[in-house]
C-alpha positions in Angstrom: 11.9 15.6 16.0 11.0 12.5 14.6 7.5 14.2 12.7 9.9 17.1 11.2 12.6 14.0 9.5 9.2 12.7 8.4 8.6 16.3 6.8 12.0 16.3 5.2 11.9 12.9 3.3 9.7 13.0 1.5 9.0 12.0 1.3 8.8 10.7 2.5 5.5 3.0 5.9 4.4 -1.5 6.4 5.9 -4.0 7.9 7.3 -7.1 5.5 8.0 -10.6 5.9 11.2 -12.0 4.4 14.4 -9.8 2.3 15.1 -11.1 -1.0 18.4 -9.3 -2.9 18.1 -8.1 -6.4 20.2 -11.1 -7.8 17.8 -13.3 -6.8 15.1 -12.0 -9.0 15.6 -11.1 -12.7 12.4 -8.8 -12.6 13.9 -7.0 -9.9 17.1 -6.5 -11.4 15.5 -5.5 -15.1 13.6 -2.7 -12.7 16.4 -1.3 -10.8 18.3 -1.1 -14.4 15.4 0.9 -15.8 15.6 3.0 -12.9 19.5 3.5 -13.5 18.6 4.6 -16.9 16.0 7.1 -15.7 18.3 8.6 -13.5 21.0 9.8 -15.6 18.0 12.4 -17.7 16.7 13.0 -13.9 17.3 17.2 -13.3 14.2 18.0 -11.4 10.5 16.9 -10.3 7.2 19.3 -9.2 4.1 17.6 -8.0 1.3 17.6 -5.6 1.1 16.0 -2.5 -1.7 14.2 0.3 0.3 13.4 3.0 -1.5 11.0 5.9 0.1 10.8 9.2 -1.3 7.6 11.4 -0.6 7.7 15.0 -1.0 4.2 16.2 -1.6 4.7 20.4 -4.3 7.2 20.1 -6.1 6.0 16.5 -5.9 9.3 14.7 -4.8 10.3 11.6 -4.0 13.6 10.2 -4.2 15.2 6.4 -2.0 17.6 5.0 -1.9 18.6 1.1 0.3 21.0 -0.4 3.2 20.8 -3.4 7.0 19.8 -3.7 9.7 20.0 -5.6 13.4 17.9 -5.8 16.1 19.3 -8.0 19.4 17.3 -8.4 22.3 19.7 -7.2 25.7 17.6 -8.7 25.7 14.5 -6.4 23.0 15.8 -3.7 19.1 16.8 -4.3 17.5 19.9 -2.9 14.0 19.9 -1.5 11.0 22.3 -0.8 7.3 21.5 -0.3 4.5 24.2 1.1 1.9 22.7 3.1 -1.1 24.9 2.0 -3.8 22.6 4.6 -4.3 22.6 7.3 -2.2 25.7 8.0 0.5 27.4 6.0 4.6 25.5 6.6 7.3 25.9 4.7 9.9 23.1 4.1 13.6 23.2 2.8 16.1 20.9 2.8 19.5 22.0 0.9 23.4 21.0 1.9 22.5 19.2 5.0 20.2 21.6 6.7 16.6 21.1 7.0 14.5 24.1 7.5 10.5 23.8 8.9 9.1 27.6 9.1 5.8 28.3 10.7 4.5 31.6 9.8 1.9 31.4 12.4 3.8 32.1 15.7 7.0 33.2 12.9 9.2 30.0 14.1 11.4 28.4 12.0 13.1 24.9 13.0 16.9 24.2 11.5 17.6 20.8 11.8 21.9 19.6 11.4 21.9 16.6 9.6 25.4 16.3 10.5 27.1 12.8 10.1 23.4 11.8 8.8 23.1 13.6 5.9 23.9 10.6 3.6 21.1 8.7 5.4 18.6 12.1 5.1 19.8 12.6 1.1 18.9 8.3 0.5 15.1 9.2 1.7 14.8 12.2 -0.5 16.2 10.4 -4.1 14.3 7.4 -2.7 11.2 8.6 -4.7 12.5 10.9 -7.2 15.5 10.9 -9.3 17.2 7.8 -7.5 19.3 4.9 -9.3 18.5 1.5 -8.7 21.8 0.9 -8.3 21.8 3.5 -5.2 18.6 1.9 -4.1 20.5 -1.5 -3.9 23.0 -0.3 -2.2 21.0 1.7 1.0 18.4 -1.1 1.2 17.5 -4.8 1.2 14.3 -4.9 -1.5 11.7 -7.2 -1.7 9.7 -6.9 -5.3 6.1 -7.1 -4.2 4.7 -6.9 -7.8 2.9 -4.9 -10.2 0.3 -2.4 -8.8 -1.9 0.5 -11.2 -1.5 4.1 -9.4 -3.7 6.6 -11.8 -3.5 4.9 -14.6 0.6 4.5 -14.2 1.4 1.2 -14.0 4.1 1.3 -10.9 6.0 -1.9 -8.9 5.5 -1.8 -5.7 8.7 -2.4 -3.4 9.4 -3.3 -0.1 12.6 -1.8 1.8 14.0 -2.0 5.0 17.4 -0.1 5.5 20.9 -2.0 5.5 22.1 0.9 8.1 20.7 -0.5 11.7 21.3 3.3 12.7 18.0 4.1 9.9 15.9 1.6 11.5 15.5 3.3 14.6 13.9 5.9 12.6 11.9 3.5 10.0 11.7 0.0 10.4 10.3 0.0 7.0 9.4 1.7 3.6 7.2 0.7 0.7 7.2 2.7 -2.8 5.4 2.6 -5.8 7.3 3.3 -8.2 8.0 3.9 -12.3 11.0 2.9 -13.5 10.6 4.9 -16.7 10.5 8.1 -15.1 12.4 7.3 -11.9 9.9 8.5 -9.3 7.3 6.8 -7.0 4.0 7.6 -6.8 2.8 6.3 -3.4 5.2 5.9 -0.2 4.5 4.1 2.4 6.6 4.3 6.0 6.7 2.6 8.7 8.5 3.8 12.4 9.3 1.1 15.1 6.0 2.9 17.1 3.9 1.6 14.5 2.8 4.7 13.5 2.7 5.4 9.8 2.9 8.2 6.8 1.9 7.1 3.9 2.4 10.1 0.9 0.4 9.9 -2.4 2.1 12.2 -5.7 -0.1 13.8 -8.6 0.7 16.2 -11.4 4.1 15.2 -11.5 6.1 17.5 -13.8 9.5 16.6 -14.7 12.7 18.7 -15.9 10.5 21.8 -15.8 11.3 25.2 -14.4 10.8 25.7 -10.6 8.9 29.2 -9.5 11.6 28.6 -6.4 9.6 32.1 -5.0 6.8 30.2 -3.4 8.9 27.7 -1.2 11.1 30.8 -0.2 11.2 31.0 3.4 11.4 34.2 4.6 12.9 35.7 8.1 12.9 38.2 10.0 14.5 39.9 12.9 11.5 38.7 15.2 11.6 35.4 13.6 12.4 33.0 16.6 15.3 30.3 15.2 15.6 27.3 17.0 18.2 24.9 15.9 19.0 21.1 16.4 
């Protein structure tokens, strides 16, 4: 349960010492301004994706690559990523439902975000299309300076979750981000195990169409649904 909410946001992890609030730091606040601005010409992102998945008791850690897309729907943000490797998965997350299908045994996985869909939508704007305003309000942000990400120059920030209920889930995030174009570039997450995703973005195209055809997921009668 816990690896498919990983799946969903996000892009979707590091452990920080000390919380400092935006008003403390005029940098910060400058940022999370620029990200305000970026947000209102926000309609939609496409990019690539590495994700690593670090499981802390047993030492491994795991690849998968494939591409994503967000689109801003009014007030809420749709999401679909195909893994292409290792092995073929099909991710959607629309109106409060998260969708993982497996073509391999034909499963697919319908997660109910339920009373936590405001806590599953804060993850997906977190790293594209998201105020800094909302950002402010969802989580406690520690400014841990300027860092270059493919020649982007991005601020790297540390969050942990004002909502106890989210840090059972992640105790705590870090994003690279640019303000300009309201997106991060590099996530970092962190669950109370220890064990960690960290999510690395290329070819980011903004505003662009979305060939929606390739992240359709597609059922059948045999197709074995099993919900949460």
């Amino acid at each position: 349960m816990k690896s498919l909410r990983v799946l969903a946001i996000s892009g979707l992890m590091m452990a920080m010492s000390g919380v400092a609030s935006a008003q403390n730091s005029p940098q910060l606040t400058a940022l999370l301004a620029k990200m305000d601005a970026a947000s209102k010409t926000f309609r939609s992102a496409q990019a690539d994706f590495k994700w690593e998945n670090y499981q802390r008791v047993v030492h491994d850690t795991s690849t998968q690559t494939g591409t994503i897309y967000f689109q801003r729907d009014g007030a809420a943000t749709d999401m679909g990523a195909a893994i292409k490797d290792p092995g073929a998965k099909l991710i959607e997350y629309k109106g409060g439902l998260l969708k993982v299908y497996d073509p391999g045994p034909d499963q697919l996985t319908v997660i109910h975000a339920g009373n936590n869909q405001a806590e599953y939508e804060s993850f997906l704007t977190l790293g594209f299309g998201g105020s800094g305003s909302d950002l402010e309000k969802t989580w406690n942000i520690t400014d841990q300076g300027a860092e270059t990400i493919d020649g982007v120059q991005t601020e790297k920030l540390g969050l942990v979750a004002k909502d106890p209920a989210a840090q059972k889930n992640f105790k705590s995030v870090t994003i690279w981000v640019d303000p300009a174009r309201a997106i991060s570039l590099k996530q970092l997450f962190v669950t109370p195990s220890n064990d960690t995703r960290t999510s690395y973005f290329t070819n980011v195209r903004l505003n662009g169409s979305i060939d929606k055809g390739k992240y359709a997921i597609k059922t059948t009668k045999k197709t074995q649904v099993v919900n949460h």
